[in-house]
VOVODREN-754737 format. One record per residue (C-alpha): residue number from 1; residue in three letters; chain; z, x, y. Coordinates in steps of 0.1 Angstrom, whole numbers. Layout:
N
+-----+------+-------+-------+-------+-------+
:  nr : rest : kette :    pz :    px :    py :
+-----+------+-------+-------+-------+-------+
: NUM :  ALA :     A :     Z :     X :     Y :
...
+-----+------+-------+-------+-------+-------+
REM end
This chain:
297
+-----+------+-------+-------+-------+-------+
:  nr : rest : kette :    pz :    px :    py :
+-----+------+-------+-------+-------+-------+
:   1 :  UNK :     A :   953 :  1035 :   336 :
:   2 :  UNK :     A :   960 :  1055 :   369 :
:   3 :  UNK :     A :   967 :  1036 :   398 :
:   4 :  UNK :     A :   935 :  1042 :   426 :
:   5 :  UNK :     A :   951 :  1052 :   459 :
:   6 :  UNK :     A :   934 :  1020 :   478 :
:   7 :  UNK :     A :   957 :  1001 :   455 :
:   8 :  UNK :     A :   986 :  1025 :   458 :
:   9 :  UNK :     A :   985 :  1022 :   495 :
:  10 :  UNK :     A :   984 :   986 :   492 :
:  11 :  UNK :     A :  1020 :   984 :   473 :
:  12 :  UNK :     A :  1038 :  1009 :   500 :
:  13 :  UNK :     A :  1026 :   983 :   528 :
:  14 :  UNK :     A :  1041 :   954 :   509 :
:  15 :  UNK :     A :  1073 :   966 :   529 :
:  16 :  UNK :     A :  1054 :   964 :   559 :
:  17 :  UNK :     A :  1043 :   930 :   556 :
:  18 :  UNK :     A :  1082 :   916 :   552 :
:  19 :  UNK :     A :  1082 :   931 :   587 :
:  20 :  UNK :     A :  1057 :   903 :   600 :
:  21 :  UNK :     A :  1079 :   876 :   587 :
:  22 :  UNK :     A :  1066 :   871 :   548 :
:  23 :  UNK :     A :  1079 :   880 :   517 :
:  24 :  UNK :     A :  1070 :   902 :   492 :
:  25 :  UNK :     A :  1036 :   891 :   478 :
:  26 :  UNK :     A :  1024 :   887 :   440 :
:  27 :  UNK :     A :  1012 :   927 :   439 :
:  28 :  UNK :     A :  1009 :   933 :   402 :
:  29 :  UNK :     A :   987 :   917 :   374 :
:  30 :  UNK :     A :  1007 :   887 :   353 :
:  31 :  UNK :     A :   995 :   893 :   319 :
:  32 :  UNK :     A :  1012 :   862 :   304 :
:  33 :  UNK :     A :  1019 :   835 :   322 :
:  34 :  UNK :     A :   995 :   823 :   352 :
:  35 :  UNK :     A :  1014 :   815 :   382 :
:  36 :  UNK :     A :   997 :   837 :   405 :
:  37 :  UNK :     A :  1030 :   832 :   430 :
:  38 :  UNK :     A :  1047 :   853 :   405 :
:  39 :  UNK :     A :  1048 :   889 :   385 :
:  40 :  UNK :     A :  1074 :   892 :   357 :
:  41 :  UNK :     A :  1094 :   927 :   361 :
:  42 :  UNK :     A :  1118 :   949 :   342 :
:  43 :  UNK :     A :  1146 :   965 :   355 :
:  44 :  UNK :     A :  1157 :   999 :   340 :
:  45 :  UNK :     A :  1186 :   990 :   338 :
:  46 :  UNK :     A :  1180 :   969 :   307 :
:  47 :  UNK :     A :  1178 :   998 :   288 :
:  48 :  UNK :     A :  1205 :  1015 :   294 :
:  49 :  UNK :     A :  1219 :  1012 :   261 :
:  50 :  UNK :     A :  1184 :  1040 :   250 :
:  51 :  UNK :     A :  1188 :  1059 :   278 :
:  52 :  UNK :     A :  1223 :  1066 :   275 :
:  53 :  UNK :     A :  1218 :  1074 :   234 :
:  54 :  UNK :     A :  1189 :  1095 :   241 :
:  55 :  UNK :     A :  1165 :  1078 :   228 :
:  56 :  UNK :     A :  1145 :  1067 :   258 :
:  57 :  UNK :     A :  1139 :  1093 :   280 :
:  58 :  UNK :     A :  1139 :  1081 :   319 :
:  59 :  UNK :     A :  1105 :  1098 :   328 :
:  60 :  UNK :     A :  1095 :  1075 :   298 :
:  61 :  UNK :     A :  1105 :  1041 :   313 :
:  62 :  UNK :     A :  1073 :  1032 :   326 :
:  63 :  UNK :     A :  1047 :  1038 :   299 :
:  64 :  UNK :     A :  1075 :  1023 :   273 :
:  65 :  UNK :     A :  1076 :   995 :   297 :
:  66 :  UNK :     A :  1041 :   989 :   292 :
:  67 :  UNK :     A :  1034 :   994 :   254 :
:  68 :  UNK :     A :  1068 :   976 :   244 :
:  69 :  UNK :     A :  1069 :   945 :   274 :
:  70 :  UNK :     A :  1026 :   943 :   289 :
:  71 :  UNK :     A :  1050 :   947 :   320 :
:  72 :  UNK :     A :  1041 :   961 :   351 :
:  73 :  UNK :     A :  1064 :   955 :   377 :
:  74 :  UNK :     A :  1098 :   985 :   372 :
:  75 :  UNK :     A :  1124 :   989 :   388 :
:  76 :  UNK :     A :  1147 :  1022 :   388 :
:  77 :  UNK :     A :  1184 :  1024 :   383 :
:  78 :  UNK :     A :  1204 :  1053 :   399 :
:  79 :  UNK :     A :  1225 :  1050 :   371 :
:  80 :  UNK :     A :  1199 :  1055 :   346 :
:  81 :  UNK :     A :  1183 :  1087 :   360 :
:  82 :  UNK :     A :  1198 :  1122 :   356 :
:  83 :  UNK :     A :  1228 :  1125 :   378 :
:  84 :  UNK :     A :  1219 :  1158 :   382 :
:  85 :  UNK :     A :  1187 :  1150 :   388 :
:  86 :  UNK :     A :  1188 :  1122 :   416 :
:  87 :  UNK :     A :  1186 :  1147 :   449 :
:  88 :  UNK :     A :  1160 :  1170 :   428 :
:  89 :  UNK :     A :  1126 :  1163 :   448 :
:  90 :  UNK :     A :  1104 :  1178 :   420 :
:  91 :  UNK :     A :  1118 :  1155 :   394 :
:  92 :  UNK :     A :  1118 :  1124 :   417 :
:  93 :  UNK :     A :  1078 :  1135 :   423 :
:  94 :  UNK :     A :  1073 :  1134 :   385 :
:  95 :  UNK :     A :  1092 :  1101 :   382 :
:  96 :  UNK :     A :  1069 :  1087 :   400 :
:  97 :  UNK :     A :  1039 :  1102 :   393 :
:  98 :  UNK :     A :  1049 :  1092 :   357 :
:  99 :  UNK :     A :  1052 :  1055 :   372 :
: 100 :  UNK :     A :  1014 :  1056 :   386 :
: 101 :  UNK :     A :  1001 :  1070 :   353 :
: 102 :  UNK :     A :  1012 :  1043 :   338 :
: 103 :  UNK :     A :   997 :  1014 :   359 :
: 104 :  UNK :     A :  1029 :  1006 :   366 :
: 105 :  UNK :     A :  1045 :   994 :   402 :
: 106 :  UNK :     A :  1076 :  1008 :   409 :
: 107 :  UNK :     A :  1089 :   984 :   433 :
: 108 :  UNK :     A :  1128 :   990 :   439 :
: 109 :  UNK :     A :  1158 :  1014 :   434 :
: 110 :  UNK :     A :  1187 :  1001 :   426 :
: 111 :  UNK :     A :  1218 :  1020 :   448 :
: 112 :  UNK :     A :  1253 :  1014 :   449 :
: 113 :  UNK :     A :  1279 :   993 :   470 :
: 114 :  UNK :     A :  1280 :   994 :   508 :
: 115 :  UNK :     A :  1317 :   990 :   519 :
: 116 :  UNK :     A :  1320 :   972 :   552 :
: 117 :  UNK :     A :  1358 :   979 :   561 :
: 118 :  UNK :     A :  1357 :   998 :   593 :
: 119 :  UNK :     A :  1382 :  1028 :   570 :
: 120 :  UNK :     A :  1351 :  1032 :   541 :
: 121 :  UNK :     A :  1320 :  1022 :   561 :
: 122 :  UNK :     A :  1308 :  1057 :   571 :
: 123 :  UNK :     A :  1307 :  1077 :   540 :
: 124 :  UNK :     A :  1299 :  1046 :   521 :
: 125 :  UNK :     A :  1268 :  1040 :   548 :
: 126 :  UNK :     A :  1258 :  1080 :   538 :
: 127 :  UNK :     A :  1257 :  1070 :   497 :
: 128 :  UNK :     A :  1233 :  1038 :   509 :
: 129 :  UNK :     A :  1211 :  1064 :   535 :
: 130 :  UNK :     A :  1209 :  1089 :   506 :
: 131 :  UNK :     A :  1193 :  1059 :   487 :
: 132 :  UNK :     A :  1168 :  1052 :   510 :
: 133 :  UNK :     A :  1156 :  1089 :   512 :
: 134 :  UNK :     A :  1151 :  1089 :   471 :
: 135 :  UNK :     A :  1134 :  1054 :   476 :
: 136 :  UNK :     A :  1107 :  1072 :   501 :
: 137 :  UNK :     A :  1100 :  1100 :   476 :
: 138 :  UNK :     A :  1095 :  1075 :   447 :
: 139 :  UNK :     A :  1073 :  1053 :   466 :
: 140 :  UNK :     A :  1096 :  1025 :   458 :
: 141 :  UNK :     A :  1094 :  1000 :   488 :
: 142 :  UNK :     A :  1131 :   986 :   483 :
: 143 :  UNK :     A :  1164 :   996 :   477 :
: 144 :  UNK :     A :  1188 :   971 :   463 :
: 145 :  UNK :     A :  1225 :   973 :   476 :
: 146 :  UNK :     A :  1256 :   954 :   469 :
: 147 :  UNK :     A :  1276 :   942 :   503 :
: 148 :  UNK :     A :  1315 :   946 :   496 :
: 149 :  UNK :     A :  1327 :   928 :   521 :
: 150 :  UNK :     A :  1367 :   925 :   532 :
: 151 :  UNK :     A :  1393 :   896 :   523 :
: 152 :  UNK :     A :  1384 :   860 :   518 :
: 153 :  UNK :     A :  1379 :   850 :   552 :
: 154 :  UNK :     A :  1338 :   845 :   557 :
: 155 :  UNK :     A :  1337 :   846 :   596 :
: 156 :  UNK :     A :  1360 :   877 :   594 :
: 157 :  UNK :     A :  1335 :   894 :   564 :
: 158 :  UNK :     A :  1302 :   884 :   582 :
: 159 :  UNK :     A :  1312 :   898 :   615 :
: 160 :  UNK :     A :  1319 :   931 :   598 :
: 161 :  UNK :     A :  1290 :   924 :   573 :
: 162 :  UNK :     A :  1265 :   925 :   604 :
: 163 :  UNK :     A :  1281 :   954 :   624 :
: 164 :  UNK :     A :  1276 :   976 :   592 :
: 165 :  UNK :     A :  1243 :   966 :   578 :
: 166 :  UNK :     A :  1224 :   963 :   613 :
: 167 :  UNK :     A :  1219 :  1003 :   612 :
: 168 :  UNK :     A :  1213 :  1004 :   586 :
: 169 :  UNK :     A :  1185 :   980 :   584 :
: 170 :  UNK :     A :  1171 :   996 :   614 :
: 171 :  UNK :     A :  1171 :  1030 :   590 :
: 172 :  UNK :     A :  1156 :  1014 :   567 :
: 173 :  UNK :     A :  1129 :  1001 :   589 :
: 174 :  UNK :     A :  1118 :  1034 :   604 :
: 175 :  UNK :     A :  1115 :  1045 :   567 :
: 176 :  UNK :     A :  1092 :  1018 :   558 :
: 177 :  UNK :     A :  1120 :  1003 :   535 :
: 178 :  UNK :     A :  1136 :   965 :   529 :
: 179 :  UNK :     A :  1173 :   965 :   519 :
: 180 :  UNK :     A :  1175 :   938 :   494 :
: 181 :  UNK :     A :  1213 :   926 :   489 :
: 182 :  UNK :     A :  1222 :   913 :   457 :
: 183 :  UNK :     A :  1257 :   893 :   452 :
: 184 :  UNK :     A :  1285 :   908 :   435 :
: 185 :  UNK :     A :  1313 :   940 :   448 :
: 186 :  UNK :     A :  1337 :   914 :   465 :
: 187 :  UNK :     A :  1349 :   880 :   464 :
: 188 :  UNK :     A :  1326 :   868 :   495 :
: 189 :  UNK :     A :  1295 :   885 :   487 :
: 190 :  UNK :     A :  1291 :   868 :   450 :
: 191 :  UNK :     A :  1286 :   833 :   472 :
: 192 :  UNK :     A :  1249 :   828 :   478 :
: 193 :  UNK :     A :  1257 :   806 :   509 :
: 194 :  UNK :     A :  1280 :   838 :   525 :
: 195 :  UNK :     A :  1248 :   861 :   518 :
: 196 :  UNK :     A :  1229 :   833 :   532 :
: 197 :  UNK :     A :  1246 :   836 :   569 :
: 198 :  UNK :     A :  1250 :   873 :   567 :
: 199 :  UNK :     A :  1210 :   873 :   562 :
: 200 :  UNK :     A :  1206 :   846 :   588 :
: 201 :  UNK :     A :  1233 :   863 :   618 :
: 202 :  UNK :     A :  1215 :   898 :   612 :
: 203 :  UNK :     A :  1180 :   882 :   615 :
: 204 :  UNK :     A :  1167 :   912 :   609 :
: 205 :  UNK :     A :  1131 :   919 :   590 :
: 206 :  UNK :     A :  1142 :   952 :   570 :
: 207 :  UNK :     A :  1173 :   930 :   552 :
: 208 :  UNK :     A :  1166 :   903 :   525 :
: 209 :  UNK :     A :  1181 :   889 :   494 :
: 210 :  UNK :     A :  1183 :   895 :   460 :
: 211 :  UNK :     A :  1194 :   863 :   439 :
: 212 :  UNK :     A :  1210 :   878 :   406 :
: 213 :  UNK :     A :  1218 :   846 :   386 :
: 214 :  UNK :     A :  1247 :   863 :   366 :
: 215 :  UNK :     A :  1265 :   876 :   398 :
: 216 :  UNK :     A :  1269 :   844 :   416 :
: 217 :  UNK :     A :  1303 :   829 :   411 :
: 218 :  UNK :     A :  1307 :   799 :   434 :
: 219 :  UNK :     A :  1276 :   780 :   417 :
: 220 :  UNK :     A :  1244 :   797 :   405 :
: 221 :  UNK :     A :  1223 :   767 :   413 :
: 222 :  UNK :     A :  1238 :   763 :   450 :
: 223 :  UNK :     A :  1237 :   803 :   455 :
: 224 :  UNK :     A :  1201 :   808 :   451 :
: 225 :  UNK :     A :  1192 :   782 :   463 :
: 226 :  UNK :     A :  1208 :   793 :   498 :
: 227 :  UNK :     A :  1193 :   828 :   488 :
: 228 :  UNK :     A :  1158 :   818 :   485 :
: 229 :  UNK :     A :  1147 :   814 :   521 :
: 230 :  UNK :     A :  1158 :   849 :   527 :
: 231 :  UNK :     A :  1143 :   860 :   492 :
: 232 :  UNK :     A :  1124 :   894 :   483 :
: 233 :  UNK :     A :  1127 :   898 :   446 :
: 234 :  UNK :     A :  1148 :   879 :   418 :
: 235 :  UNK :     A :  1172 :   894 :   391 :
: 236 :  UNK :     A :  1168 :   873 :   358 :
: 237 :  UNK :     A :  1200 :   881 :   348 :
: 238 :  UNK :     A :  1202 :   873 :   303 :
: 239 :  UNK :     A :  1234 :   875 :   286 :
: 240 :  UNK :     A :  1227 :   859 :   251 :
: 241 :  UNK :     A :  1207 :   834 :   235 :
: 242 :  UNK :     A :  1212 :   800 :   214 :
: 243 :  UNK :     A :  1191 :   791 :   185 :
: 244 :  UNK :     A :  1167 :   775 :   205 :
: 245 :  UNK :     A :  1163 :   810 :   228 :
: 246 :  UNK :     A :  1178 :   795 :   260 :
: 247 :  UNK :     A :  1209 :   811 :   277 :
: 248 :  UNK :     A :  1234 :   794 :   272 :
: 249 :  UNK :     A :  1251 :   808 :   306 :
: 250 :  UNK :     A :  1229 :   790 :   328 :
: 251 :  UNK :     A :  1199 :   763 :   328 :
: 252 :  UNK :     A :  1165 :   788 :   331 :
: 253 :  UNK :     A :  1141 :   760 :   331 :
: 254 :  UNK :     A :  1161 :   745 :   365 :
: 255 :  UNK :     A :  1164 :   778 :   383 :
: 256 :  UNK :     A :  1129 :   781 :   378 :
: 257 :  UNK :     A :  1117 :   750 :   391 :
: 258 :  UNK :     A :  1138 :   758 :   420 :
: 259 :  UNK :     A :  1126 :   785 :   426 :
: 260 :  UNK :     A :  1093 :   773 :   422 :
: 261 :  UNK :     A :  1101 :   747 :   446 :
: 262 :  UNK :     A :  1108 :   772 :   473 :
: 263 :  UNK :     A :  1085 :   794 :   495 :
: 264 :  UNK :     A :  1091 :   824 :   475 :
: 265 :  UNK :     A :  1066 :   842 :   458 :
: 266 :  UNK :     A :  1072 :   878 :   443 :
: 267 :  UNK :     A :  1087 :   894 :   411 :
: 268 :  UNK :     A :  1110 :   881 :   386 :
: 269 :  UNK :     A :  1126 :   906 :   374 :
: 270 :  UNK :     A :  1145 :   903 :   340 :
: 271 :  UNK :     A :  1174 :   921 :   336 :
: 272 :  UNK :     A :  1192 :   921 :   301 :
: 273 :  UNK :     A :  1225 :   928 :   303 :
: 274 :  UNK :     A :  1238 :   914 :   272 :
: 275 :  UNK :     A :  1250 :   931 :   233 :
: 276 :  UNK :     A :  1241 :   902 :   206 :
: 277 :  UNK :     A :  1207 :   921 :   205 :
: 278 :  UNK :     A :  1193 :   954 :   211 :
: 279 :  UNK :     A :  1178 :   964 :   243 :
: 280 :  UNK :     A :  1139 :   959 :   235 :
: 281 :  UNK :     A :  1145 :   922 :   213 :
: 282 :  UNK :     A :  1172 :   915 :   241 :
: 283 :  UNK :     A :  1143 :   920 :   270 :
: 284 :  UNK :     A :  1112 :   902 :   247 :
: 285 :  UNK :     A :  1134 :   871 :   245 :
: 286 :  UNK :     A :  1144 :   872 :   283 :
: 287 :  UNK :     A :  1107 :   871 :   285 :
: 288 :  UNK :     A :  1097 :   846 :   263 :
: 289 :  UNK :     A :  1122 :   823 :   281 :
: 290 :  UNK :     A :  1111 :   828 :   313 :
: 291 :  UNK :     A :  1075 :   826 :   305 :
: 292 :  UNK :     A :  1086 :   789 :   286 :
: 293 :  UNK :     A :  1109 :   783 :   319 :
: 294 :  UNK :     A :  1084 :   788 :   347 :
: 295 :  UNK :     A :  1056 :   769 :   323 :
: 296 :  UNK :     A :  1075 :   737 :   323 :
: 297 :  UNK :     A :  1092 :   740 :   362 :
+-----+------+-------+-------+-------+-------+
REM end
């Protein structure tokens, strides 16, 4: 099923729209489950484990996404496409025509650390910019970013935190893009409530959050919820599974009545980052226990 370009330009003004003041709306079909609030998505990077073997090819992701998962929603991993490859605008243009042939929505590109300290900011600011212009030729309308932030000291990191990430957010704004920042890179930025203040101080309409349930350290359950209100898509972060198919890391079926107890509406994005299974039984489970998790929240 292509993708009809009313509905292709509908998904590249989702950006747009967090511009006004909203999130991210529900943008692709849920096949199973029935929450229109939300669309369960894959990140590529859960297959890294066939992409790196060569048995997945990356131009492949999105139609395997669809015949394997019924999922629509992708996201793309600069880690999981050619190195060679990443600056090259004719593959980037088959990536994501690839993407549209599928029926799929490619809604984010996952980039790299952005180190604050006034020493590595400006050639760490060019990696995150470099991002952005890949972003634009994929049609992806976010780019997720870790924040490294300095030290231990939270006024100290978010003072730095906002010099650094304003320009950038006003970048990303001119392109049309939403930065989404996603814990983890440094001591401070794995608290949901330091994200929380960063997101707040900057205020600005191109910069959101990006919960990531295995990358919280101070207290999942306390760090998205401090997330959510500046929430633009979810990482469902799966490690393993007991007998029963729950994770035994952290409570599914409580972070998903949280989060269907907030204002947030958008895609939940699994990510599978465990090795107990292989990739595609590692992601079908993730599912399953979502699905189960949002159908009792």
């Amino acid at each position: 099923m292509i993708i009809k370009t009313n509905r292709r330009n509908f998904i590249r003004n989702t950006a747009k729209i967090a511009f006004i003041g909203s999130t991210i709306p529900h943008f692709t079909h849920a096949k199973h489950h029935h929450d229109p609030r939300f669309t369960l998505g894959l990140s590529q990077y859960s297959l890294r484990a066939l992409l790196r073997d060569g048995s997945l090819d990356a131009l492949d992701f999105p139609q395997f996404t669809v015949d394997q998962f019924g999922i629509r929603a992708i996201d793309l991993w600069e880690g999981g496409l050619p190195k060679d490859k990443l600056d090259d605008s004719k593959y980037l243009s088959t990536m994501r025509k690839r993407a549209e042939q599928a029926g799929t929505d490619l809604f984010l590109l996952m980039s790299g650390a952005l180190d604050v300290s006034v020493k590595k900011r400006e050639a760490s600011t060019a990696k995150i910019s470099a991002s952005f212009d890949r972003a634009v030729q994929l049609g992806a309308p976010m780019v997720r970013v870790f924040l490294k932030a300095p030290g231990t000291d939270p006024q100290a990191g978010l003072k730095v935190s906002v010099e650094a990430l304003k320009p950038l957010a006003d970048e990303a704004a001119k392109k049309n893009l939403i930065i989404a920042i996603e814990p983890g890179a440094s001591t401070l930025s794995q608290k949901g409530a330091f994200l929380a203040e960063v997101a707040t101080k900057l205020n600005h309409p191109a910069l959101k959050l990006m919960p990531d349930f295995g990358k919280l350290k101070d207290n999942v359950y306390k760090g998205t919820q401090a997330m959510l209100p500046h929430t633009v898509t979810v990482s469902c972060k799966m490690h393993s599974f007991d007998k029963k198919g729950n994770q035994p890391d952290f409570n599914y079926p409580r972070l998903m009545k949280m989060i269907k107890q907030s204002k947030y509406k958008g895609i939940l994005a699994i990510e599978w980052e465990g090795s107990a299974l292989e990739p595609i039984p590692g992601v079908k489970a993730s599912k399953k226990l979502i699905e189960k998790s949002l159908a009792a929240a």
